[in-house]
N, C-alpha and C positions, 0 to 999 in steps of 0.2 A: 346675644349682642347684635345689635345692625349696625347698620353705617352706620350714620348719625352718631349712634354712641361710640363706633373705630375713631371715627371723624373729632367727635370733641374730643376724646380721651388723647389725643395728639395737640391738643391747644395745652396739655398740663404737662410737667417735668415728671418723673415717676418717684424721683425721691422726695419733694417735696407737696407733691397732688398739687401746684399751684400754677396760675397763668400770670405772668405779666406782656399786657397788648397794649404798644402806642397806636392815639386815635389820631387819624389823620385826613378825616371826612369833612373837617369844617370849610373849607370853599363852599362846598352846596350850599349852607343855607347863614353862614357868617362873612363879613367883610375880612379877608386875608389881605391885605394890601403890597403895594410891591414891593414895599421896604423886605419882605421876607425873603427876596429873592427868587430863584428858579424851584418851581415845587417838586421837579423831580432832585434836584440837588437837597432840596430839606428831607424828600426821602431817603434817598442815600443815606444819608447821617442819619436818619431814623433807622435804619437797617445794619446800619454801620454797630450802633447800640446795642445788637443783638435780642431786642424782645421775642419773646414767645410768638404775639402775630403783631400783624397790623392791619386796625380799620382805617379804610381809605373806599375810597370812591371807584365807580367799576372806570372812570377817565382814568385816575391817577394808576389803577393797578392794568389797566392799558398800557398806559406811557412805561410804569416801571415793574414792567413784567419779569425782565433780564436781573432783578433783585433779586428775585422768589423761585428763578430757577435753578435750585442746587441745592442739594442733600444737603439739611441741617438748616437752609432758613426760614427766617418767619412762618406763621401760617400768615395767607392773604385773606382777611375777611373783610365781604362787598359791604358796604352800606348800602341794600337793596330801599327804600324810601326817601322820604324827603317832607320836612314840615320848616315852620317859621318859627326860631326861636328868639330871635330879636326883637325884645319889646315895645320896641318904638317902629319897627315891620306892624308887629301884631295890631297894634294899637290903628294905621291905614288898611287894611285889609283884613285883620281878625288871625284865629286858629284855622290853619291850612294843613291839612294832610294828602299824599300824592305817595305812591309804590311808584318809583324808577325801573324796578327789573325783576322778574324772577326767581324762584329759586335753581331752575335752569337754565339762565340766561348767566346767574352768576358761577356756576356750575361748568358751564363752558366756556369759560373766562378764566379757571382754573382757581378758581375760591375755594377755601378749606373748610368756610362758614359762610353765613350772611348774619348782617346785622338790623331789627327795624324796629320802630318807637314803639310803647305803649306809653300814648299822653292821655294819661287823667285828666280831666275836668276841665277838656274846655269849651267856647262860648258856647257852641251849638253842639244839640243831642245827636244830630245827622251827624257832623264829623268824626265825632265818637265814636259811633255804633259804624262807621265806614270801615274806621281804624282798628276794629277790632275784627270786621268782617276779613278785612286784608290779612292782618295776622293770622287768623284761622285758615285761611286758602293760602296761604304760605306757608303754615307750618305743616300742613297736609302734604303740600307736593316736598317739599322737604324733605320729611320723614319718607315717601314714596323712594327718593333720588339719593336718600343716604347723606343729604346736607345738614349740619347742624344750623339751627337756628339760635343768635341770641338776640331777646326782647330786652329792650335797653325803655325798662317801667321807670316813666318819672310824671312828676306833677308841674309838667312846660303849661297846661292846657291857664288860661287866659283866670279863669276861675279861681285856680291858685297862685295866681302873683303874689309872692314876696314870701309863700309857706311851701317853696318847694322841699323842705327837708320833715314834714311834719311825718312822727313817727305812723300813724294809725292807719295815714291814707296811704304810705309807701306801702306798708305789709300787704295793705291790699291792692294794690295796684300790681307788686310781684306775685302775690296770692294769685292776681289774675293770669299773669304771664306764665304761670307756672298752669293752669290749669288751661289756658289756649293752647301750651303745647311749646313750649321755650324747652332745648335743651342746655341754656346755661343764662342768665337774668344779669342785666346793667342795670344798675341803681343808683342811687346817692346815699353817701355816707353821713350819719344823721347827728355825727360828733358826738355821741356819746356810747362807749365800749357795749355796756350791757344794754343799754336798748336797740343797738344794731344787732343783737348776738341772738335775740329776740325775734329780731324781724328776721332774718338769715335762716332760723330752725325752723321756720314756718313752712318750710319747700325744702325739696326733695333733689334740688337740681344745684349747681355751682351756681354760687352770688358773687359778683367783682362789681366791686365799686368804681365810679367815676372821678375825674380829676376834676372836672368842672371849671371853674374861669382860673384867671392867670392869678397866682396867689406865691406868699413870700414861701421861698422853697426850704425853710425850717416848718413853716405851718402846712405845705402841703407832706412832705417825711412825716410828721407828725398824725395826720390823715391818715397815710398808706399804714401807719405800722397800727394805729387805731384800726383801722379796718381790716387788719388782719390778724389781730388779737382778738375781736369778733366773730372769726370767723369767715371772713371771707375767700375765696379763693383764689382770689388775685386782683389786678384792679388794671382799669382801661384808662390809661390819663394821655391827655393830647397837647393841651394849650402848656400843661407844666411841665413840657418834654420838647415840644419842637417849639415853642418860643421863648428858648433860653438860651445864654450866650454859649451851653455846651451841651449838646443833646445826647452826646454818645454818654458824656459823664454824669446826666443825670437819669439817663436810660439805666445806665448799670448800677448807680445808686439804689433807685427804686426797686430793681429786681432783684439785687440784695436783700433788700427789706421783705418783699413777696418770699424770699427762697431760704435766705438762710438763717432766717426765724423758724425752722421747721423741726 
């Protein structure tokens, strides 16, 4: 075992093998507005909930470092990139890919993991092939430094507007992630039990599904426990966690549903 594997095997509980991580990276590349109030306050209540980790931003885990110092809380994982998921963004300027930081830069920030895209199919073959170059040279020093990497494979790329849940192109797009060198894969959950269970056997490494936009919180429950009867091994939900009128009580909802399905 090396780091990387000490390192993730601490993102999981030991009785259940499972992770539940709120995301809390969308500043970077989404409109947050101020109705949300102080981000470091919406953290707090995101940590208050007890998840497994939290993705955020190398700002946000700056500002609320005093969170993640002390036996028993969250892991901190960086969102080390940054692309355009806003379709009416994409549509004035296109598919944009950009690495923020290191796997040693978040590393010295005191990150337990990083997190970075693999977008399928978008406008141009250069971005592509940039996005992939990155993840290679990130997952290398990585693996070097004992940092878990997780590749968070979806079909954002411009190409597949309106088919980001298509079963055939996700297996391979985690197919890829998985052979780039991901020690744990974000995806999308494809709403259907046995063709997600399908895509999940295909690799060798932990799969957790995405919460994705803001949706009624019987149909996202509904989601989590679908995707975890597949097979998955925990799931990364943000928008149906910190923008809800109770974060802590639907943090601990959903990590029910990850834990004591087991």
């Amino acid at each position: 075992m090396n780091g990387s594997s000490l390192r993730t095997g601490q993102l999981f509980r030991p009785r259940s093998g499972r992770s539940f991580i709120t995301a809390f990276d969308h500043g970077t590349n989404l409109v947050v507005g101020p109705e949300f109030g102080s981000p470091l306050k919406v953290l707090t209540k995101i940590v208050e909930g007890e998840p497994d980790g939290v993705l955020l931003s190398a700002g946000m885990l700056k500002a609320g470092a005093e969170l993640f110092a002390h036996r028993g809380a969250p892991v901190p994982i960086v969102r080390a990139d940054w692309t355009v998921i806003n379709d009416d963004w994409k549509a004035d300027v296109g598919d944009q890919y950009e690495v923020l930081l290191s796997p040693s830069d978040a590393a010295a920030m005191g990150a337990g993991a990083i997190c970075m895209y693999l977008i399928m199919g978008p406008d141009c073959g250069k971005t592509f092939a940039a996005n992939v170059r990155s993840l290679s040279q990130a997952a290398a020093e990585a693996s070097r430094i004992g940092l878990p990497l997780i590749i968070e494979a979806t079909l954002w790329g411009s190409r597949h507007r309106g088919n980001t849940k298509d079963p055939q192109l996700l297996q391979h797009a985690i197919r890829m992630a998985y052979e780039i060198g991901a020690d744990a894969i974000k995806t999308e959950f494809v709403d259907d039990v046995d063709t997600m269970r399908a895509i999940i056997s295909s690799v060798e490494v932990p799969v957790l599904t995405l919460g994705g936009a803001k949706g009624e919180t019987a149909d996202v429950i509904g989601a989590a426990r679908g995707a975890i009867r597949a097979g998955a091994r925990g799931l990364i939900f943000g928008r149906n966690v910190w923008n809800t009128p109770d974060p802590v009580a639907i943090t601990r909802e959903l990590s029910n549903v990850v834990h004591e399905t087991a």
